[in-house]
VMD Tcl script that draws the C-alpha trace (Angstrom):
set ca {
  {71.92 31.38 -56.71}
  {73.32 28.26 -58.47}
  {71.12 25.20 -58.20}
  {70.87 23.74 -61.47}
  {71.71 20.23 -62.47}
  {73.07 20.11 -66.33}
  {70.90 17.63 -68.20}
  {73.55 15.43 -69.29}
  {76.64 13.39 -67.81}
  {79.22 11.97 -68.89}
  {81.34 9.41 -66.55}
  {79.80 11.52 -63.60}
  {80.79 14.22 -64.87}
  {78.97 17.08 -66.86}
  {78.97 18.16 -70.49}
  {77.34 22.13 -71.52}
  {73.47 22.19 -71.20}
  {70.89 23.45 -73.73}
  {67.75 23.37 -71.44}
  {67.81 26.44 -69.39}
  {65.00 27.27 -67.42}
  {63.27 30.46 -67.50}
  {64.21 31.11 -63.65}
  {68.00 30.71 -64.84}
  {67.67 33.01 -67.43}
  {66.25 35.65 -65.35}
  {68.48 35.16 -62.72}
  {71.75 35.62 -65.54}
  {70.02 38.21 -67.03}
  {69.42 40.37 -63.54}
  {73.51 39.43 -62.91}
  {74.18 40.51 -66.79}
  {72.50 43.79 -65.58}
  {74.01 44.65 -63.08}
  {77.69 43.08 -63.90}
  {78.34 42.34 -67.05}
  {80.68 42.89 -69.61}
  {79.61 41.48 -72.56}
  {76.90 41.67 -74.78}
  {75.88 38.03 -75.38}
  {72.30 37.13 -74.25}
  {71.97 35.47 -70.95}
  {71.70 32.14 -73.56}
  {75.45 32.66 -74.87}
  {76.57 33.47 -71.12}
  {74.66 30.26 -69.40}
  {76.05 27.79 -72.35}
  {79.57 29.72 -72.06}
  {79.75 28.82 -68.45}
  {78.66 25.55 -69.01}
  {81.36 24.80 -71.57}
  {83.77 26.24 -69.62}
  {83.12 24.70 -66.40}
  {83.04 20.73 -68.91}
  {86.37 21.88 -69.92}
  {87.64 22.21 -66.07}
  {85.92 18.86 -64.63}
  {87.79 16.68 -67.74}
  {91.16 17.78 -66.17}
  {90.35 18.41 -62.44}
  {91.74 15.11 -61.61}
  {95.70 15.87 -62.74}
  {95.22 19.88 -61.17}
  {98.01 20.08 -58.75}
  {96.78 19.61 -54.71}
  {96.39 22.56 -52.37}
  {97.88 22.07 -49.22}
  {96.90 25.10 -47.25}
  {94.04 27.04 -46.96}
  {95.68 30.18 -49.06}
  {95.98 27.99 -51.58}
  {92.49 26.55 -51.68}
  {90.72 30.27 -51.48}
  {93.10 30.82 -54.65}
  {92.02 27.48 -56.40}
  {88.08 28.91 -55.78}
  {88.74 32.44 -56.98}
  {90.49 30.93 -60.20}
  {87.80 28.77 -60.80}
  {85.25 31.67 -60.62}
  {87.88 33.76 -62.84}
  {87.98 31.35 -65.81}
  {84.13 30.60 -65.43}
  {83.20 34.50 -65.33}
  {86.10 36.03 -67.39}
  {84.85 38.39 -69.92}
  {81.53 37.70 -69.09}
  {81.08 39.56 -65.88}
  {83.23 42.22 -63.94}
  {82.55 40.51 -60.68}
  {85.25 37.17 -61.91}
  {87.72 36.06 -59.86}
  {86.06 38.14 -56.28}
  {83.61 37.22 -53.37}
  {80.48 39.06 -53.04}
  {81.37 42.83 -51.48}
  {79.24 45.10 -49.55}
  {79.94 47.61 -52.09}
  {78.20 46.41 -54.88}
  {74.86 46.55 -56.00}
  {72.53 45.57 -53.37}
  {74.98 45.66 -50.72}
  {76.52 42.16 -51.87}
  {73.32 40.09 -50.87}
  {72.41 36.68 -52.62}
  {69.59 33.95 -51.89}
  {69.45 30.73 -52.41}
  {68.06 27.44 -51.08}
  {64.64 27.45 -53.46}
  {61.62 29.01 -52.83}
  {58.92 28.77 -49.91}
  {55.78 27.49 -51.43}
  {54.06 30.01 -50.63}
  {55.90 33.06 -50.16}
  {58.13 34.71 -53.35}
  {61.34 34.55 -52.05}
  {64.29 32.43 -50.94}
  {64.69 30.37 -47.95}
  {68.17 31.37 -47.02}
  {70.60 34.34 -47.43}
  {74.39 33.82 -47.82}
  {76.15 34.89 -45.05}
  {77.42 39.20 -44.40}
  {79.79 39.92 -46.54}
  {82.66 41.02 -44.47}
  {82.65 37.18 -42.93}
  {83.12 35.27 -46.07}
  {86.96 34.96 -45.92}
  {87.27 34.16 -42.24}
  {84.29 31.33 -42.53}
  {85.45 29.93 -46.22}
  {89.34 29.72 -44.00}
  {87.52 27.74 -41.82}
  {85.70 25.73 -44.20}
  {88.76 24.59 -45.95}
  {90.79 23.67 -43.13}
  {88.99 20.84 -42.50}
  {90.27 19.93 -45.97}
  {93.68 20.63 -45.03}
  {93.25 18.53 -42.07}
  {91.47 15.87 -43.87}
  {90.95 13.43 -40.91}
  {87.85 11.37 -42.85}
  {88.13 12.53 -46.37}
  {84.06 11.43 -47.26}
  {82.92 13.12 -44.21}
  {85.04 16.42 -44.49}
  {83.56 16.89 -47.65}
  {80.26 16.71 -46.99}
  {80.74 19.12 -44.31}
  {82.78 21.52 -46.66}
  {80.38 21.45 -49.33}
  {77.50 22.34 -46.22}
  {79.85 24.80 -45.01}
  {80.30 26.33 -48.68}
  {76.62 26.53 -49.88}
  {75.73 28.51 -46.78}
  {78.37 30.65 -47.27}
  {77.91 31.21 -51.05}
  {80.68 33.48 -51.29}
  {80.16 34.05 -55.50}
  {76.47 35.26 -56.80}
  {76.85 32.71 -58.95}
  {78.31 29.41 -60.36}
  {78.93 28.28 -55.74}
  {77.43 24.69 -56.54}
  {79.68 24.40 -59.66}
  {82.82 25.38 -58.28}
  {82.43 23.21 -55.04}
  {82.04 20.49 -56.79}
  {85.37 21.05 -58.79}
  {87.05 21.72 -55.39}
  {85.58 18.55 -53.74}
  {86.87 16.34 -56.90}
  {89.97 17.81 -56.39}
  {89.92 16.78 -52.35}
  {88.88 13.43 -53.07}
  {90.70 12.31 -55.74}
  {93.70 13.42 -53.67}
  {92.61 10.64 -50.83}
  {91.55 7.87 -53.39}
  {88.20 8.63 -53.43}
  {85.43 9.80 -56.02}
  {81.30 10.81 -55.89}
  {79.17 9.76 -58.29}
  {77.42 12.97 -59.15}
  {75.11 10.89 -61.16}
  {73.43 8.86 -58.63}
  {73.29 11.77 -56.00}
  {71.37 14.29 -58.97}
  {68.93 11.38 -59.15}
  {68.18 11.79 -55.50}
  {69.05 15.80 -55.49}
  {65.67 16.78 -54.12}
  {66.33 14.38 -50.87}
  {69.67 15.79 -50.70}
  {68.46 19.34 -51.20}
  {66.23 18.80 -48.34}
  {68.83 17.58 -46.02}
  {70.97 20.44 -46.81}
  {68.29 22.90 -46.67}
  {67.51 21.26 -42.85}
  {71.12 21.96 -41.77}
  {70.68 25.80 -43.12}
  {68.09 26.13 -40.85}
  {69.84 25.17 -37.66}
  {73.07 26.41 -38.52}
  {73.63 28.52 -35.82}
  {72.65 25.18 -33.33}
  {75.51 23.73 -32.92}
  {74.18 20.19 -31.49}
  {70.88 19.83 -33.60}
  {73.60 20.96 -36.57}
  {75.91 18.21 -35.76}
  {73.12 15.80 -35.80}
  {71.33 16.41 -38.82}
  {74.97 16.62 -40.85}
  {75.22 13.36 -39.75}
  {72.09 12.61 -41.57}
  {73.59 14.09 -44.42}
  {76.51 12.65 -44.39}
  {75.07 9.07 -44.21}
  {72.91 9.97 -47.45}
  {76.24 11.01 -49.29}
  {78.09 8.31 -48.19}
  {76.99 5.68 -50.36}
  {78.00 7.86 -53.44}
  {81.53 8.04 -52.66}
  {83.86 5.03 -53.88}
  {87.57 4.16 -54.65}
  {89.02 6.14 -57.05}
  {90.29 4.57 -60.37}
  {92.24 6.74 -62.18}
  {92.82 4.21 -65.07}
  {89.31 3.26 -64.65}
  {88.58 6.82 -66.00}
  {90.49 6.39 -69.44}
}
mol new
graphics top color blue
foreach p $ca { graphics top sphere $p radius 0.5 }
foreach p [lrange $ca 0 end-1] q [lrange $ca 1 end] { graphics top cylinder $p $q radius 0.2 }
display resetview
């Protein structure tokens, strides 16, 4: 599950949070549980992550540029390596069927009525095969905007990690579009992430219909569109 928004930004970009919610603090505190390797509070952890993922978005745009697939599964487990490192065992690996629980995670919010999640990340033994898949289209990179909408898609329903899978796509999509001379404003999508939680959430539901899927990531992909400019990279200095 990773669905929060830090409170504050900085050039579109994020600095550490202070208001956790009591849902995140449960949720770190279950994970701490059952994989951790420290003994800060679920506070210290949450705020550790934060800082360290600040630290990674101030230099994503000088990272040097995957150009095959190997290489972007590699970039992804790093990411989740120097975000989890010393903090819990399960750094630097994809969810595994031998863990606790059998390697299941949930995500998408909860139904309004019912207490539980609206979507479960894909079985375990598919998560390298489909997160291949995912990034070749980034390899391929025929319309840089549109790919990585449908990576990022493509990504959150797989949510390979238990944790930290909105965070680290985000880094990996930065890292995309810089590459083609292009940039989101994570600012103005956050203040319309309910809308764009929705959409996603819609193409989760029909992910296994291929043509109602292709529609509605169209949809998508027109409400992310606006967010993504020309990249400036002395603009950013």
């Amino acid at each position: 599950m990773d669905e929060r928004r830090p409170s504050s930004v900085v050039g579109g970009r994020y600095i550490a949070r202070t208001d956790l919610t009591k849902t995140e603090l449960s949720y770190i505190k279950d994970l701490l549980d059952d994989f951790g390797c420290t003994t800060d509070t679920p506070e210290l952890v949450l705020n550790t992550i934060s800082k360290r993922y600040e630290a990674l978005d101030r230099i994503v745009d000088v990272l040097p540029y995957p150009t095959d697939t190997a290489t972007w599964l590699g970039y992804a487990k790093g990411i989740h390596n120097f975000l989890f490192s010393g903090l819990m065992t399960f750094a630097v690996t994809f969810r595994s069927a031998t863990d606790r629980g059998g390697g299941r995670v949930y995500f998408g919010g909860q139904h309004n009525r019912e207490r539980k999640h609206k979507f479960e990340g894909i079985s375990t033994h598919r998560i390298n095969a489909d997160l291949v898949e995912a990034f070749d289209c980034l390899v391929k990179a025929a319309n840089p905007a549109q790919d990585a909408i449908y990576f990022y898609w493509r990504w959150s329903f797989i949510h390979p990690f238990y944790d930290a899978n909105g965070r680290i796509a985000r880094i990996l999509i930065m890292l995309f579009l810089f590459h083609h001379g292009k940039e989101i404003n994570w600012i103005t999508l956050d203040r319309s992430h309910s809308k764009f939680m929705k959409k996603l959430n819609d193409c989760h539901k029909v992910a296994h219909e291929k043509k109602i899927l292709n529609e509605l990531l169209v949809y998508l992909y027109n409400f992310w569109l606006p967010h993504i400019s020309s990249y400036d990279p002395i603009g950013n200095y």
